[in-house]
C-alpha positions as a LaTeX table, in Angstrom:
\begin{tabular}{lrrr}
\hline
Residue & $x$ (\AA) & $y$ (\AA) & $z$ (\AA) \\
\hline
Unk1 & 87.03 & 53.89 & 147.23 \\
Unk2 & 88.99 & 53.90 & 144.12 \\
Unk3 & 90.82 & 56.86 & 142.68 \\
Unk4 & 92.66 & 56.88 & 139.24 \\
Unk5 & 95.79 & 59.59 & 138.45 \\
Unk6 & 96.07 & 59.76 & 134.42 \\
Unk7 & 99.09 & 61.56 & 134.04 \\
Unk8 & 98.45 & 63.21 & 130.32 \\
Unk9 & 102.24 & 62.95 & 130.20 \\
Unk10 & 104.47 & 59.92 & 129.29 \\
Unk11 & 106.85 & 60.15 & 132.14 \\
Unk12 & 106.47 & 56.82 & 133.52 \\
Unk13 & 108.68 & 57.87 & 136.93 \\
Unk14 & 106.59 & 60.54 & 137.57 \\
Unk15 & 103.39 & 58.91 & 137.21 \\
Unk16 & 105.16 & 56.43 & 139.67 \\
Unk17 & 105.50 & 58.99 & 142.26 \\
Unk18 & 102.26 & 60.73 & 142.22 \\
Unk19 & 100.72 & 57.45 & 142.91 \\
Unk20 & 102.92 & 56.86 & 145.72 \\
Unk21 & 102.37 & 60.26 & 147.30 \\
Unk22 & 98.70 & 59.79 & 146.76 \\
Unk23 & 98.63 & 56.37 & 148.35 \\
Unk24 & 100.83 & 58.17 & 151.01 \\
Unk25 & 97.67 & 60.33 & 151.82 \\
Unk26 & 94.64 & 57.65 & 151.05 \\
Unk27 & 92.24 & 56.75 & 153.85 \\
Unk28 & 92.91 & 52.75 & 154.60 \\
Unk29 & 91.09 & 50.71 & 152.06 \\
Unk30 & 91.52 & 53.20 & 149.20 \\
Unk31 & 93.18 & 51.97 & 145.70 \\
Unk32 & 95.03 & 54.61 & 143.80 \\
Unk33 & 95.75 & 53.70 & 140.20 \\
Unk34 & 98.14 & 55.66 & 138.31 \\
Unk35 & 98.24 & 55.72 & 134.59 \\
Unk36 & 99.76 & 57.37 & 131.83 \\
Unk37 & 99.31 & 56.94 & 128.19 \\
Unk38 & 102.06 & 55.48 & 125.81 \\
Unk39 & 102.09 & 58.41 & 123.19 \\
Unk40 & 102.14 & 61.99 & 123.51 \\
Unk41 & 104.52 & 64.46 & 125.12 \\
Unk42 & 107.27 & 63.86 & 127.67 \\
Unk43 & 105.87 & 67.10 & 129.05 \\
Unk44 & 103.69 & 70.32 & 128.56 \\
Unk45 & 105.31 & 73.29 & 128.31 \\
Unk46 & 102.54 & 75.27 & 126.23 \\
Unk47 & 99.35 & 74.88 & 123.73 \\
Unk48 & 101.19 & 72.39 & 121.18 \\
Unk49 & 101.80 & 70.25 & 124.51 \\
Unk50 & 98.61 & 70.57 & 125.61 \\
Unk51 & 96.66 & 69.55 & 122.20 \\
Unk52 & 99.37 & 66.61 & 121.31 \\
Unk53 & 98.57 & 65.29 & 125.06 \\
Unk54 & 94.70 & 65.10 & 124.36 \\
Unk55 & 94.35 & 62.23 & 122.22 \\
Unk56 & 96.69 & 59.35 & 124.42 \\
Unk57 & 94.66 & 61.08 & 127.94 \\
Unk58 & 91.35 & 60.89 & 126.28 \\
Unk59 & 92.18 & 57.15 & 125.64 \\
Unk60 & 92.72 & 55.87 & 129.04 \\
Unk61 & 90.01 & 58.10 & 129.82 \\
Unk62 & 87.47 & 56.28 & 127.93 \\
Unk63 & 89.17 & 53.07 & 128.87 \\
Unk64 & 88.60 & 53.13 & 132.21 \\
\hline
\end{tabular}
């Protein structure tokens, strides 16, 4: 089994560790991937967050 984390944010280090606590967790044999896009918001603290984090997450979405 594969699973893939898209973190809609662009912290890199936290993408990091939610793929290591997921792996943490995984049956044997299952590949976590975690992603994030390049552009977009550090974080999301509200609606403007939200919407500027759509277009990079949609992209790795469609990627994939």
């Amino acid at each position: 089994m594969e699973i893939r984390i898209i973190n809609p944010k662009t912290t890199a280090s936290m993408t990091e560790k939610n793929g290591r606590a997921a792996q943490e967790v995984a049956a044997t044999g299952t590949v976590i991937t975690a992603i994030n896009p390049a552009d977009g918001p550090a974080s999301i603290e509200g609606y403007y967050d939200e919407a500027f984090a759509v277009p990079g997450l949609l992209r790795k979405i469609s990627a994939w």
